[in-house]
C-alpha positions in Angstrom: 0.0 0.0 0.0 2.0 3.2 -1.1 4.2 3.6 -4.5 6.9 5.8 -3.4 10.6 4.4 -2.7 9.9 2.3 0.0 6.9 0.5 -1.0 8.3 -0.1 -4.4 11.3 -1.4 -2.9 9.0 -3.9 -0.7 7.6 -5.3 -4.1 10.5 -5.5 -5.7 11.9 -7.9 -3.1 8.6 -9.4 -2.5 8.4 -10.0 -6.8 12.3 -11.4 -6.6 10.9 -13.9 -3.9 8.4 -15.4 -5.8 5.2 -13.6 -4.3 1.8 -12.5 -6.8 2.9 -8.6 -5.5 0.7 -5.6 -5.9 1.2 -2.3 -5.5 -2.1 0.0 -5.2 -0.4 3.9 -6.1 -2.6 5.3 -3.5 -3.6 9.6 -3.6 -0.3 10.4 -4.3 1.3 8.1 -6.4 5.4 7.9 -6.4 5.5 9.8 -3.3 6.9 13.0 -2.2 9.4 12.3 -4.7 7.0 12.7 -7.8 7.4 16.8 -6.5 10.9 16.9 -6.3 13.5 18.2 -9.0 17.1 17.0 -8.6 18.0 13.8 -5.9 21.5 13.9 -5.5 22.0 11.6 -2.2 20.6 8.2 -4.1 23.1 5.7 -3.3 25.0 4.8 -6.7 23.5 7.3 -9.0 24.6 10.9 -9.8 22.0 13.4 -9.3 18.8 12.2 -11.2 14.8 13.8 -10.7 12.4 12.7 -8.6 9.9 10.8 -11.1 13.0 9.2 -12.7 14.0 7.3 -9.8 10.5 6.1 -9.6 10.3 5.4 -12.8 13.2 3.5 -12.7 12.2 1.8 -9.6 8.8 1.0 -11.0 9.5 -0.3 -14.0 12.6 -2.5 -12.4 9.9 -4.0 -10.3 7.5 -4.7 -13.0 10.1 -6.4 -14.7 10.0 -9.2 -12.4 5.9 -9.4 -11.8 4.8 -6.3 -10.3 1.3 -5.6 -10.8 1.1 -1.7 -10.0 -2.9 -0.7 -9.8 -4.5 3.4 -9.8 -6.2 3.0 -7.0 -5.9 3.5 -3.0 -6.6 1.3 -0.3 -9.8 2.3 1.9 -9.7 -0.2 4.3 -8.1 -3.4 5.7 -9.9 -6.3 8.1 -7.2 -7.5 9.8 -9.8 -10.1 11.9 -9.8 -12.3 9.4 -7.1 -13.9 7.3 -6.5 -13.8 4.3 -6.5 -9.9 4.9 -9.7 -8.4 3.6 -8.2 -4.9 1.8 -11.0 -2.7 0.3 -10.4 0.2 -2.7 -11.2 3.4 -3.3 -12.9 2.0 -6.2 -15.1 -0.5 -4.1 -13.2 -3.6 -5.1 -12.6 -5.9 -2.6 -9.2 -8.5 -2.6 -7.3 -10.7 0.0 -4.0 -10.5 0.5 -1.6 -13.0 2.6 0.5 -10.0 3.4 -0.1 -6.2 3.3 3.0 -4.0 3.9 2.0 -0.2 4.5 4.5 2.6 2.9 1.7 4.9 3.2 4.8 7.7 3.1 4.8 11.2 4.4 3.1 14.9 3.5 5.1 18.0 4.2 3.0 20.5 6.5 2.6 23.4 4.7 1.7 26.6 5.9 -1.1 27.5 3.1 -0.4 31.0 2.2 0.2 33.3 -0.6 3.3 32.2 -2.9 3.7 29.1 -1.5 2.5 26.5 -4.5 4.1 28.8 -7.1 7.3 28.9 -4.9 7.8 25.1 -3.6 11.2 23.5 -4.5 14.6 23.7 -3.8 15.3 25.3 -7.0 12.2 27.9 -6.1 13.0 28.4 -2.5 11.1 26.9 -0.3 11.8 23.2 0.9 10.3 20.3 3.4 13.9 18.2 3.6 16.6 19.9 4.7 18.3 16.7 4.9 17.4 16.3 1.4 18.6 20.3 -0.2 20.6 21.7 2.4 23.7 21.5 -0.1 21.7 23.4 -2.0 21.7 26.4 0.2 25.4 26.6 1.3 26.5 30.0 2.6 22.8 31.2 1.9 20.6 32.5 4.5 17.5 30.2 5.6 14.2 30.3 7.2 13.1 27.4 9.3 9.1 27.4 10.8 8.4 25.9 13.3 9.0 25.5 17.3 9.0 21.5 17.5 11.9 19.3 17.3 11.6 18.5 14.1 11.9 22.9 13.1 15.4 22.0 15.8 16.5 19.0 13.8 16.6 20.6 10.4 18.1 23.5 11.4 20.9 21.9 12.8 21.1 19.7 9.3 21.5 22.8 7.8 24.1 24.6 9.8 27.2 23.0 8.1 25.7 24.5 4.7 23.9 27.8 5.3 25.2 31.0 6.4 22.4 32.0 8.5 19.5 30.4 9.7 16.7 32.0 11.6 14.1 29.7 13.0 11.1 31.4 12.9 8.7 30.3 15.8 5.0 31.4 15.6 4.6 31.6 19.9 6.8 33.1 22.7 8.3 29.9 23.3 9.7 26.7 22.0 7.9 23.3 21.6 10.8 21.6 21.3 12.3 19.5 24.3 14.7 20.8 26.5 17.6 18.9 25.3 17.0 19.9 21.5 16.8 23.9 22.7 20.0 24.1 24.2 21.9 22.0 21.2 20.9 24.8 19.0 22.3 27.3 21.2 25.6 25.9 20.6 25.2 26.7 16.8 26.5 29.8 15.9 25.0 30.2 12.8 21.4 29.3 14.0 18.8 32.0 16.1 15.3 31.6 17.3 13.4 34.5 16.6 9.8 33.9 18.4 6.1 35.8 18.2 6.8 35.2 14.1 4.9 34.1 11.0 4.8 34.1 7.6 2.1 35.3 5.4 3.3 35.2 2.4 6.8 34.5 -0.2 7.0 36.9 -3.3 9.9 36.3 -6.0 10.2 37.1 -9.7 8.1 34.7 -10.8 11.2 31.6 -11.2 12.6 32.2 -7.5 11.6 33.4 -4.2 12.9 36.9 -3.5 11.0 37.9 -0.1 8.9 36.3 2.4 6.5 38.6 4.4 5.9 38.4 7.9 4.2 39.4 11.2 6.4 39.7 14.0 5.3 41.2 17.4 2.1 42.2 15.7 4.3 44.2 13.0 4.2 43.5 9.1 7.8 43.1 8.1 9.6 41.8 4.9 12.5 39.8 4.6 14.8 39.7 1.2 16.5 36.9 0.7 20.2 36.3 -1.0 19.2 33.4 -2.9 
């Protein structure tokens, strides 16, 4: 259930094994990677796009006996065995095994500038993980107050210049522990009472973001 990496990967081995393997493409088939441009940390390969590695991966799994089907999984009885799984579609199959690689949506923030500004290559990311190369000696946003707003900008403090994580309250969510490990970056701040409202650019690139910070409008230009 789930056609990005992992689940592709799963039928792939399961094909190779000798299993009848099926993988329903769910909402968003391919995965987050279907919205990405250039992947350059794919073990083996030079930097390649996003729907070519799933391409790739697909079609490598088809070669063996994957059956890949356009349609999502509503619901699976797990009282009973064989598994009763039942599709978006209405159909209703068993299955001796059901692996779940349901995958992962970005949280975004829903404002104006956002869609037409989403990619690395654009300006705005969900991985730092993924693009922080990208942004070496660049200065960077992060949102957010949790751990996970803590863990990607410490990804991205051996790349970027300056990062500013923007937190929408007048504290941190994130634990203790995670707080006082970005205090030993010098690179990184915490700048609270702050939100975006909206990213501007020329159209190919983000230029600005907007935001309210103690109640003010402010802008923000960006090098890049």
């Amino acid at each position: 259930v789930g056609s990005g990496p992992a689940g592709l990967s799963a039928a792939l081995y399961g094909a190779r094994s000798g299993f009848h393997t099926v993988v329903f493409d769910g909402p968003k088939p391919g995965g987050q990677l279907m919205g990405t441009s250039f992947v350059e940390n794919w073990p083996g390969l030079p930097k390649k796009m996003g729907p070519e590695l799933i391409a790739s991966l697909k079609e490598q799994g088809q070669e063996f006996g994957v059956v890949v089907v356009n349609d999502g999984i509503k619901s699976i009885d797990t009282k009973q065995w064989p598994y009763v799984l039942t599709t978006e579609n209405g159909t209703t199959l068993h299955a001796l095994t059901v692996i779940l690689a349901t995958g992962a949506s970005a949280r975004l923030l829903g404002v104006p500038g956002e869609q037409e500004y989403f990619g690395w290559d654009k300006g705005i990311s969900t991985c730092a993980i993924c693009d922080a190369p990208f942004y070496k000696d660049k200065e960077v946003f992060v949102v957010g107050g949790g751990d996970s707003a803590a863990e990607e900008a410490m990804q991205l403090a051996p790349y970027a210049r300056k990062i500013t994580v923007l937190v929408r309250g007048k504290a941190m969510r994130a634990s203790a522990v995670m707080q006082d490990r970005l205090k030993t970056y010098p690179n990184i701040t915490v700048q609270y009472n702050s939100q975006i409202t909206a990213y501007k650019g020329n159209g190919t690139r983000m230029t600005e973001v907007d935001m309210m910070v103690d109640g003010k409008p402010t802008k923000a230009t960006l090098d890049g």
